[in-house]
C-alpha positions in Angstrom: 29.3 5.9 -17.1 27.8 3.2 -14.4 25.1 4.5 -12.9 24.8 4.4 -9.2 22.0 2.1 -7.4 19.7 4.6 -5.7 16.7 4.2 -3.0 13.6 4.8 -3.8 9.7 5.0 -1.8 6.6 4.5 -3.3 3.9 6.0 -0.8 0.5 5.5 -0.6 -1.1 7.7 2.2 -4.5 6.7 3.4 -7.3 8.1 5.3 -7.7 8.4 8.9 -10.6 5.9 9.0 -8.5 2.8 7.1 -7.1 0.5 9.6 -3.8 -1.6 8.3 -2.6 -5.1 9.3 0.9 -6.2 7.6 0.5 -9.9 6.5 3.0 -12.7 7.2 3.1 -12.7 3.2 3.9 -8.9 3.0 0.8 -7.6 1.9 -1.3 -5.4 3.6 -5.1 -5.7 4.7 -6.8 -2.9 4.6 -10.6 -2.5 6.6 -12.7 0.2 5.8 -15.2 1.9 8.6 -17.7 0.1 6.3 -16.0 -3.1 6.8 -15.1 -3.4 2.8 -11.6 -5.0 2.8 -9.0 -4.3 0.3 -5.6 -6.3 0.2 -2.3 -4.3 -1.0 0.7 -6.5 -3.0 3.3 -5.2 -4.2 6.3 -6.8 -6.2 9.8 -4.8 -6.7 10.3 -3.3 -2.9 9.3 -4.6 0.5 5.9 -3.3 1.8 5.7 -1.7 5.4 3.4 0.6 7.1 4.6 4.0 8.2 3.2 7.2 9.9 1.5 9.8 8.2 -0.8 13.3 8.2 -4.0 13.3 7.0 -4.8 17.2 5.8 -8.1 16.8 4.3 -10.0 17.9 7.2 -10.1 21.2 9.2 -7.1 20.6 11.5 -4.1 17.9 10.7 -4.6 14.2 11.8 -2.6 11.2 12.1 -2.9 8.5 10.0 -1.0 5.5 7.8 0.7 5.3 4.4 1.9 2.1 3.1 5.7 2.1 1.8 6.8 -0.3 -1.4 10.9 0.2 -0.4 13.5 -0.6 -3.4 17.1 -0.4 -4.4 17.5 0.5 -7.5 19.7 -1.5 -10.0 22.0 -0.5 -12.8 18.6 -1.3 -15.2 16.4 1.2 -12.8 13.7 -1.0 -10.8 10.3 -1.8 -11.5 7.9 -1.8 -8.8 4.6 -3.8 -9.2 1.4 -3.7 -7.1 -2.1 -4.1 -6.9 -5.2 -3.6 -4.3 -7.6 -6.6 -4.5 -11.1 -6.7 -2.6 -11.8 -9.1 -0.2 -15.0 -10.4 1.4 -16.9 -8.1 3.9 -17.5 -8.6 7.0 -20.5 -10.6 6.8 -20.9 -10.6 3.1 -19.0 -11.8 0.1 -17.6 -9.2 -2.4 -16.6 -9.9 -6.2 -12.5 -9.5 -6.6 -11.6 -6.0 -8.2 -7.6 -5.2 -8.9 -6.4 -2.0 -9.4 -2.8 -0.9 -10.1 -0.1 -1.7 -12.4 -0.6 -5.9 -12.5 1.3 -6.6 -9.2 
């Protein structure tokens, strides 16, 4: 039996404080209140930046998630990504990647 190709979202929700800015190369910047930077990459999907709710606070607040969309083939998919540190504002910061090699 062929299996049918399927759509899939991989969701990353993030806190309230965490501005976003999609990149021209699909990643995603991410700016802490701190000013740490992190940059999101992901390989399998296409990376976008959606609504969310933030529940880890006395009342329910708006905030981003980031979105890896996919298509599924008749092998399954395999999505790749990783969040790499950037320079602070002001300061430099050694690279860190974390995630599943993207």
């Amino acid at each position: 039996k062929r299996r049918k190709s399927q759509n899939f979202a991989v969701r990353f929700h993030l806190h309230p404080g965490v501005q976003t800015t999609l990149l021209q190369d699909g990643g995603v910047l991410l700016r802490l209140p701190s000013g740490l930077g992190w940059r999101f990459a992901a390989r399998g999907g296409t990376v976008r930046i959606d609504e969310s709710i933030y529940f880890g606070g006395p009342a329910p607040r708006r905030t981003r998630q980031l979105v890896v969309d996919g298509t599924t083939t008749v092998d399954g998919a395999t999505v790749k990504w990783a969040f790499q540190r950037v320079a602070e504002r002001g300061g430099d910061s050694a690279p860190v990647k974390t995630g599943p090699e993207a």
